[in-house]
N, C-alpha and C positions, 0 to 999 in steps of 0.2 A: 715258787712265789710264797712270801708270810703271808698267811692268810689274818686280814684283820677283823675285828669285830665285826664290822660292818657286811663283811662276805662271807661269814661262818655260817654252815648250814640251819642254825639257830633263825640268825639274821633273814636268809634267801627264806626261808620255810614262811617265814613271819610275811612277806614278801607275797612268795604267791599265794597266801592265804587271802589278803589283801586286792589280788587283781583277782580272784575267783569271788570272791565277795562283791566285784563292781561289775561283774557280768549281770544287765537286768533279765530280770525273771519273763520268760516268754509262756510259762506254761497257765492253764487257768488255776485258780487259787484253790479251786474247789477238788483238784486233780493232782494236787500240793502233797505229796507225803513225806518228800525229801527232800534238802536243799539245793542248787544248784552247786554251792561251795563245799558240800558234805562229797555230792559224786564227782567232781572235777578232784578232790584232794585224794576221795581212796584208788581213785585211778593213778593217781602218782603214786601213791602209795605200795600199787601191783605194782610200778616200775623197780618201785626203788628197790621194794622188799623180794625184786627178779622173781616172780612165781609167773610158773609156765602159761597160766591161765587163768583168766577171772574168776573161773569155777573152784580153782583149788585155794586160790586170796580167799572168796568168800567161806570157803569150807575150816581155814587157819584163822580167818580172824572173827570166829564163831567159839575160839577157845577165847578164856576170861584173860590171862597173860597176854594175847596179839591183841584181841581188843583194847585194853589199857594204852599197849604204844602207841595203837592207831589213834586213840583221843591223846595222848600225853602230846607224841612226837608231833600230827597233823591235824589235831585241832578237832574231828571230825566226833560228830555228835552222834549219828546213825548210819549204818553201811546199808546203803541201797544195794538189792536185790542184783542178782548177774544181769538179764534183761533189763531192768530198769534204770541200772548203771549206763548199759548200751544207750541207751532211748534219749538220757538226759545227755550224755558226753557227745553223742554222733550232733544234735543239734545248736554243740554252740560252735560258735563260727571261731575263726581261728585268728582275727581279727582282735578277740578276747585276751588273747594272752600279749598285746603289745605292751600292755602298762607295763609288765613284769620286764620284760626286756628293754624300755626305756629307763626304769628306774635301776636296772641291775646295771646298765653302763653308765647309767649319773656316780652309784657307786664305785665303779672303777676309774671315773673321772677324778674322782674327790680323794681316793686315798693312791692315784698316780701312780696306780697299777696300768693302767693305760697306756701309759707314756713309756714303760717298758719295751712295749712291744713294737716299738717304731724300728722301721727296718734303714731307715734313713728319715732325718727331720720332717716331720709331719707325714710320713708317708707308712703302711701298717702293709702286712702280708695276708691276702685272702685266699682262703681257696675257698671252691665251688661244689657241688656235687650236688644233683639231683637221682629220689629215689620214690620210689610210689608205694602208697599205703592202700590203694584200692586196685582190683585187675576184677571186672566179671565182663560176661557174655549176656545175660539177661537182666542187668541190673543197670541202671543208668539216670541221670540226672542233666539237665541243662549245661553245667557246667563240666562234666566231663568228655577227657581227652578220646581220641578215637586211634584204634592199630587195626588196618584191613589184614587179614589174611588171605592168598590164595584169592584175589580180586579180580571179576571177570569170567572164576570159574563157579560151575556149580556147588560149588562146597565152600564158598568165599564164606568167613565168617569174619563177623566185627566183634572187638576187644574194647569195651569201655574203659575207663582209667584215671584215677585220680593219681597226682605226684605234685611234690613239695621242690623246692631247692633252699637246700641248704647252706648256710655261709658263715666259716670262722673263720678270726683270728689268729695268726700263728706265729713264731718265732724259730727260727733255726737253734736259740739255744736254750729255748722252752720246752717243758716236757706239757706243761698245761696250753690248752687252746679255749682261746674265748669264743661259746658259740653265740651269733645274731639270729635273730628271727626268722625263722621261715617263710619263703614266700609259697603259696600254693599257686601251680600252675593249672588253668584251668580255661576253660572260655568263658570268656565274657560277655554280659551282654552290651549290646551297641550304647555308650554313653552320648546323651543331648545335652546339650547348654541348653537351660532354660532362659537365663539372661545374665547380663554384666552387669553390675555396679559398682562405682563407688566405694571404696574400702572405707568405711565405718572407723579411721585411726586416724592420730596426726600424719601418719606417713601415705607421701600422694603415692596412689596404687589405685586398683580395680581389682574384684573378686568374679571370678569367674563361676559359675555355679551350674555342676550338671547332676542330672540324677542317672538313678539305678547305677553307680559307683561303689566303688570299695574303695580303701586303704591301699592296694596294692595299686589301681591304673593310677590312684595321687602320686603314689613313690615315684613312677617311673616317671610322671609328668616333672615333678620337684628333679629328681634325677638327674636329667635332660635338660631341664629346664636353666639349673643353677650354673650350666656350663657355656651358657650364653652370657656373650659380655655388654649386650645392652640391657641385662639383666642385673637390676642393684638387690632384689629378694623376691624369693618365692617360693610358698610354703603352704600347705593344704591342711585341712581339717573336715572332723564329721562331726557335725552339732548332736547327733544321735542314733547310734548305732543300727535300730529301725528303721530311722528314716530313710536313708539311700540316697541321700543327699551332699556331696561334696561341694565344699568350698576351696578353689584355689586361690589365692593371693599372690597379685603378681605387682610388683615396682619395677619400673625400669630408670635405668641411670641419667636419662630426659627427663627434668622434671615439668618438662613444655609437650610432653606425650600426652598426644591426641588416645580418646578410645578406642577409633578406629585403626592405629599403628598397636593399642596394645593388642586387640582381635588377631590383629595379622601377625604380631608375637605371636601367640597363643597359635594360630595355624601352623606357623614355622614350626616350632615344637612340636606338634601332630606328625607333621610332617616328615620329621627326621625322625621319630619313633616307630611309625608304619614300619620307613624305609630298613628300620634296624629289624624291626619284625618279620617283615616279609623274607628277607637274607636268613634268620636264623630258621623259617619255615623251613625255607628250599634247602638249608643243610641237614634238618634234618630227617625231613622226606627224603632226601639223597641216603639217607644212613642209615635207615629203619626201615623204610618202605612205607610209610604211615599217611595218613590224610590231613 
């Protein structure tokens, strides 16, 4: 692939300095020492510059020559502490990093790097792969997955777990792959509609709105959603990342659609998402042995 201006590591660098920038600040002001965008970059920074360890990044870029690249190449004013690196990275949510991968595929749209990859007209090559970034025994959260061990017996012990899936782009006569966002798999907590209204646009619709939501139950909702054909658009958003608030936006191809017919959309789609949920449980309870 020629790489253009607009995809050079220059470009992408400028990029996710940008989406770590529009991560809001959660911490108190007064508890302030670092920036959110200073440790979100020197942790790419460990990536790129492959050092075994944060302790050994922090101990290299303590000499005056790595500090310079670290401001020159990443922008980054002050290297937070090995702990406090941890402290600030573990709590942004990963929801953060969508700007970066929405604008890096605008980019591949516009200089029709894209359109390369088509494996037949409009149609692209995925692969899938899921891998976990978390495994402990006494550690655990709300959202974490569970693996029984040895269940039933006295030594039965439980495996908390967090894991992402992963999903690229590919080509058979490509040596590069374009990666997409990852999704974290995780549990959820039970999403409510609080109520319907109205879509707020010239176009007749209703927005759907539940809380305590993410980004990710939108996707699959939008997903599922767009492959229905009384469905003329539907597309979700989150007015603010704290809030926990999601908006879905649903039209249907009736523009004589009652409320009550959009509602009973909207159950359908539940409904065949469960169904697909439930099937990928039991396969992979059957494969693992897990809960």
């Amino acid at each position: 692939m020629h790489i253009k201006k607009h995809l050079s590591f220059s470009s992408l660098r400028k990029l996710l300095s940008e989406c770590f920038n529009k991560i809001p600040e959660f911490r108190q002001n007064i508890k302030v020492s670092y920036s959110i965008h200073d440790a979100m970059m020197s942790g790419f920074a460990c990536m790129y510059f492959q050092d075994p360890s944060l302790l050994q990044f922090q101990e290299r870029m303590q000499q005056a020559r790595h500090r310079s690249n670290l401001s020159t190449l990443f922008g980054v004013t002050e290297i937070p502490k090995d702990s406090q690196l941890r402290n600030i990275v573990d709590e942004v949510a990963s929801s953060g990093f969508e700007y970066f991968f929405e604008e890096y595929v605008r980019k591949l749209q516009r200089g029709k790097q894209l359109e390369e990859y088509q494996i037949l007209p409009g149609l692209y090559l995925h692969t899938l792969d899921a891998t976990g970034f978390f495994s402990s025994e006494n550690i655990c959260c709300p959202h974490c997955l569970t693996k029984t061990h040895n269940k039933d017996e006295e030594d039965e012990k439980i495996r908390f777990m967090h894991q992402a899936l992963q999903m690229a782009i590919m080509h058979p006569d490509k040596r590069q792959v374009i990666p997409l966002m990852p999704e974290e798999i995780k549990n959820i907590e039970t999403s409510t509609i609080v109520y319907i209204e109205t879509s707020p646009t010239n176009m007749t619709g209703f927005d759907f709105i539940f809380e305590k939501s993410d980004d990710t139950f939108g996707n699959v909702v939008q997903t599922y959603g767009i492959q229905d054909k009384d469905i003329h658009y539907i597309g979700y958003h989150i007015p603010h990342p704290l809030d926990r608030k999601l908006y879905i936006r649903v039209s249907l191809v009736s523009e004589k659609a009652t409320r009550d017919e959009y509602a009973k959309k909207m159950i359908q789609i539940m409904l065949r998402i469960i169904a697909i949920l439930e099937g990928l449980k039991s396969d992979y309870v059957k494969a693992v042995g897990g809960t």
